[in-house]
VOBA-1610 file (N, C-alpha, C; in pm, whole numbers, padded with zeros to 5 digits, always signed):
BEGIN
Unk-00583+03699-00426Unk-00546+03564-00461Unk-00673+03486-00487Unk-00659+03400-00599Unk-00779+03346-00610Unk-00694+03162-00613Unk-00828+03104-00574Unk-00780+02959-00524Unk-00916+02876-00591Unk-00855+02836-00671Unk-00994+02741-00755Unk-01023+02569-00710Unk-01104+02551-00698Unk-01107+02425-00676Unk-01118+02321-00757Unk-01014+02234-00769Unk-01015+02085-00872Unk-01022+01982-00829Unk-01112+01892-00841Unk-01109+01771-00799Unk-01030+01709-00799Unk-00983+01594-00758Unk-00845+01531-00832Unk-00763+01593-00839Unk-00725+01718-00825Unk-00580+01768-00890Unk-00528+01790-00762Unk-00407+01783-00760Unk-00332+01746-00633Unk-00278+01890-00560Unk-00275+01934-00446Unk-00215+02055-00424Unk-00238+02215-00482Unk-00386+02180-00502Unk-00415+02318-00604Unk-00424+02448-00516Unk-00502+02417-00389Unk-00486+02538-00230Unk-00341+02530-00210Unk-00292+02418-00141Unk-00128+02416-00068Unk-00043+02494-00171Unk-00055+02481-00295Unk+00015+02544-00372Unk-00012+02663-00405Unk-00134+02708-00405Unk-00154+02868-00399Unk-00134+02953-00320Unk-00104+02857-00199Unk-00095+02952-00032Unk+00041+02951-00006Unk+00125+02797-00080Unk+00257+02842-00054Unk+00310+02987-00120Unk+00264+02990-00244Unk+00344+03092-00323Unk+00284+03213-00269Unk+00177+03294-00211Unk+00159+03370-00122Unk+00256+03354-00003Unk+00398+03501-00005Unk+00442+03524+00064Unk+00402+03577+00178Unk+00467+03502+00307Unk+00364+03546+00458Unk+00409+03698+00506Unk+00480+03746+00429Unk+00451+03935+00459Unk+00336+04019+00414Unk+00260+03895+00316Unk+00144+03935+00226Unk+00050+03899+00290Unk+00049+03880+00438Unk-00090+03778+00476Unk-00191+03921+00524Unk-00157+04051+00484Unk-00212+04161+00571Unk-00367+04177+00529Unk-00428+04098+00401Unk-00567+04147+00316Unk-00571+03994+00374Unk-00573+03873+00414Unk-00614+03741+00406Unk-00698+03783+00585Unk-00785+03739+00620Unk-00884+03786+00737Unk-00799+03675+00804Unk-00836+03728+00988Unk-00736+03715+01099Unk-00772+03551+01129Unk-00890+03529+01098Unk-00927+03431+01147Unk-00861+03288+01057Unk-00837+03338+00932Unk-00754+03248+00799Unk-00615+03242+00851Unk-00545+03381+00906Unk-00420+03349+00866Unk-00345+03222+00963Unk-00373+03198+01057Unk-00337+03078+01149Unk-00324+02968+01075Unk-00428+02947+00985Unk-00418+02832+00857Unk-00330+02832+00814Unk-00340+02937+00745Unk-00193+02992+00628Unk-00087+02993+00670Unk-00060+03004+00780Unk+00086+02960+00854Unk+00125+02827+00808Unk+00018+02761+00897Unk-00005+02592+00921Unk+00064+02512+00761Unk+00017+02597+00703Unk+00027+02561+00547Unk+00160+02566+00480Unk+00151+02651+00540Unk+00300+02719+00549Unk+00440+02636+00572Unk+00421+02559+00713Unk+00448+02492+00798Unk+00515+02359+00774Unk+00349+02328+00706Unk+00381+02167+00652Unk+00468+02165+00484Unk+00444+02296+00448Unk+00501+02267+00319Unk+00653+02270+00336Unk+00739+02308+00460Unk+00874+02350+00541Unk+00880+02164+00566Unk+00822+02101+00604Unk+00837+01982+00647Unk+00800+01897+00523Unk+00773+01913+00379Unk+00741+01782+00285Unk+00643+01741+00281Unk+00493+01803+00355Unk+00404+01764+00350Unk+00306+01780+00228Unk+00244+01696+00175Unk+00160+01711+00070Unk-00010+01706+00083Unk-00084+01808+00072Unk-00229+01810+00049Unk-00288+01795-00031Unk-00387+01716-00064Unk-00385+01649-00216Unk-00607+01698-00140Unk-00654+01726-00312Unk-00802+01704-00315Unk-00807+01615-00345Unk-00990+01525-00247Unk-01049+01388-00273Unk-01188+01430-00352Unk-01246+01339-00444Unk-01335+01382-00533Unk-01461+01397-00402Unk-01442+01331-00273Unk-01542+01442-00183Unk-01558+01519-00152Unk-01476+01606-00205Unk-01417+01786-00111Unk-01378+01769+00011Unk-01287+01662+00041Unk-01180+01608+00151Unk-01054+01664+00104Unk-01002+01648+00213Unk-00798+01653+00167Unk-00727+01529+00241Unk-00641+01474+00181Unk-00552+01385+00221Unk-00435+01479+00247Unk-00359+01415+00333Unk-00222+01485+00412Unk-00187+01333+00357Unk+00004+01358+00264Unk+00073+01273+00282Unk+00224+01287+00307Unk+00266+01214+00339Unk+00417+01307+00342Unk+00494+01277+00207Unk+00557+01382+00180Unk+00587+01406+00026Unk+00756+01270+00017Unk+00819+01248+00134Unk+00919+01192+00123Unk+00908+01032+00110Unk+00798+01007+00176Unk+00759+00884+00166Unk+00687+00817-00012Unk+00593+00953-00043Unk+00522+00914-00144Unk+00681+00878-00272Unk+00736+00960-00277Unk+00890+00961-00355Unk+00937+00811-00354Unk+00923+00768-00246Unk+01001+00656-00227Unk+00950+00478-00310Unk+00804+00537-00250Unk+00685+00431-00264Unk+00713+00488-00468Unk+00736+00611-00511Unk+00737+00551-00660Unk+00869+00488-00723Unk+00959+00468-00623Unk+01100+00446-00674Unk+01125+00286-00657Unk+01027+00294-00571Unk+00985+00141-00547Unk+00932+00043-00633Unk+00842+00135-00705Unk+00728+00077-00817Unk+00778+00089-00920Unk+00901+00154-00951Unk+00988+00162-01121Unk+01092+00039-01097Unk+01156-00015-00977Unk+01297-00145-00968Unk+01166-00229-00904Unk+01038-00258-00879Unk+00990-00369-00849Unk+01022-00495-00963Unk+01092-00449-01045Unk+01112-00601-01070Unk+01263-00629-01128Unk+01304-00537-01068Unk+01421-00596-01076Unk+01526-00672-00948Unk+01453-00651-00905Unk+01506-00756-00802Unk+01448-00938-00828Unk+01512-01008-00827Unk+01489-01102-00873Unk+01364-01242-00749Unk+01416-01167-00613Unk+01383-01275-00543Unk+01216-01212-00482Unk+01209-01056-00504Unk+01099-01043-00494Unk+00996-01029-00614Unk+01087-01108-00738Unk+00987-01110-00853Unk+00955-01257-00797Unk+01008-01364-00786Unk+00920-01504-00723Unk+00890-01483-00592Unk+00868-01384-00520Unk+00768-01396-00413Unk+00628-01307-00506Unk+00597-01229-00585Unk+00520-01152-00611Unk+00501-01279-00728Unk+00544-01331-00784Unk+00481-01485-00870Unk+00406-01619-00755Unk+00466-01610-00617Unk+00402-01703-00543Unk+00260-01634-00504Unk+00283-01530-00428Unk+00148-01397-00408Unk+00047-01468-00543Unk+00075-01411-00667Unk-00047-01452-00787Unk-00098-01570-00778Unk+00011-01675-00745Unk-00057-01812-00746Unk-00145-01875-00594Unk-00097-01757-00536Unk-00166-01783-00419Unk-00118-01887-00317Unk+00002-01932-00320Unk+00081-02014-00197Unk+00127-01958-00121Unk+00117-01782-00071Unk+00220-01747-00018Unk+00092-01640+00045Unk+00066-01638+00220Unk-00044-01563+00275Unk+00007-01464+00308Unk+00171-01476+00377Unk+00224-01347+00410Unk+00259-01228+00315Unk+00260-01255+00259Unk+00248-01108+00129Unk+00148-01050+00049Unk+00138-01002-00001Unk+00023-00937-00055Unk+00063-00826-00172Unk-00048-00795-00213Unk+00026-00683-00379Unk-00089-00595-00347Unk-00075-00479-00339Unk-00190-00391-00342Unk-00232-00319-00450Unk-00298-00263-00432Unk-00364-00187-00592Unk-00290-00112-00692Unk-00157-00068-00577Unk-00036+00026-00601Unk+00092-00088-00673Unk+00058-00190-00720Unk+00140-00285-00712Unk+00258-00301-00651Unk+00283-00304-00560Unk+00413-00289-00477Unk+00371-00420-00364Unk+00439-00459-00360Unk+00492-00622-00280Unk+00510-00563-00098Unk+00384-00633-00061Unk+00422-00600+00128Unk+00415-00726+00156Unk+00490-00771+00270Unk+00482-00832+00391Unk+00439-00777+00500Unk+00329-00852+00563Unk+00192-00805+00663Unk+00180-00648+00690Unk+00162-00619+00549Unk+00165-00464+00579Unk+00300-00381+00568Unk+00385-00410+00502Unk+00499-00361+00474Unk+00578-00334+00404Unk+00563-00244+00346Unk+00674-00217+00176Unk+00778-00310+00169Unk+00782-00406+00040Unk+00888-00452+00010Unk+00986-00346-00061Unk+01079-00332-00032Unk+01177-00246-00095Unk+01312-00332-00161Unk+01314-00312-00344Unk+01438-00417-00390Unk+01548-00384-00326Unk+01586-00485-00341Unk+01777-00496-00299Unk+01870-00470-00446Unk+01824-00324-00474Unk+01882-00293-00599Unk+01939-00117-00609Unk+02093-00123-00563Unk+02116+00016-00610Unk+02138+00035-00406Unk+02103+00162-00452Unk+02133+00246-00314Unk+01916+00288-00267Unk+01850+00263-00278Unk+01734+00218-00293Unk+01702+00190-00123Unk+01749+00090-00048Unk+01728+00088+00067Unk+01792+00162+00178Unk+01882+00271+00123Unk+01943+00323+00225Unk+01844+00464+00219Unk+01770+00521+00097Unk+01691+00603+00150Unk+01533+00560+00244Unk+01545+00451+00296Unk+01412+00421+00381Unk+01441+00554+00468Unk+01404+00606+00575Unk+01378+00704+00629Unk+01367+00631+00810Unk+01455+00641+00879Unk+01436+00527+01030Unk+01385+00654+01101
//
């Protein structure tokens, strides 16, 4: 198995190690395969490993990231958090905020529209 490294590109290991079946772990050395479980593991649970252009990895969870984009396609259709995200720009309004991701929080908190079935996948 060969495992290349890309900057930026998201899941390029997690995804090479998932598709290595674990009856195949017999050539991967003893001291690796505990990883490769692990990997294993999190990909059973939704977890996502993403490369950072430092040769870091971010862990995110794959159910959440889903959500946060479903969020960012009806952000404006909800009407009452399009005039809170118009007060945010003008700057009358401290409790909210817009982050880089454009998505509308309160003190740290995903706004999620009131549009569709949308809030019943939050995750409690």
């Amino acid at each position: 198995m060969n495992v290349l490294h890309h900057p930026g590109k998201a899941n390029v290991v997690f995804d090479a190690l998932r598709r290595l079946s674990m009856c195949r772990l017999a050539h991967v050395e003893e001291e690796k395969k505990e990883l490769s479980k692990d990997v294993h593991r999190l990909d059973r649970l939704g977890v996502c490993l993403m490369d950072t252009s430092d040769r870091g990895v971010i862990v995110q969870n794959g159910s959440e990231s889903s959500l946060v984009v479903k969020v960012e396609e009806k952000r404006d259709s909800d009407p009452i958090l399009v005039q809170w995200k118009g007060a945010v720009h003008q700057q009358r309004v401290e409790v909210f905020s817009q982050g880089g991701d454009v998505v509308l929080c309160c003190q740290g908190r995903l706004c999620v529209p009131n549009v569709g079935e949308l809030r019943k996948q939050i995750p409690t």
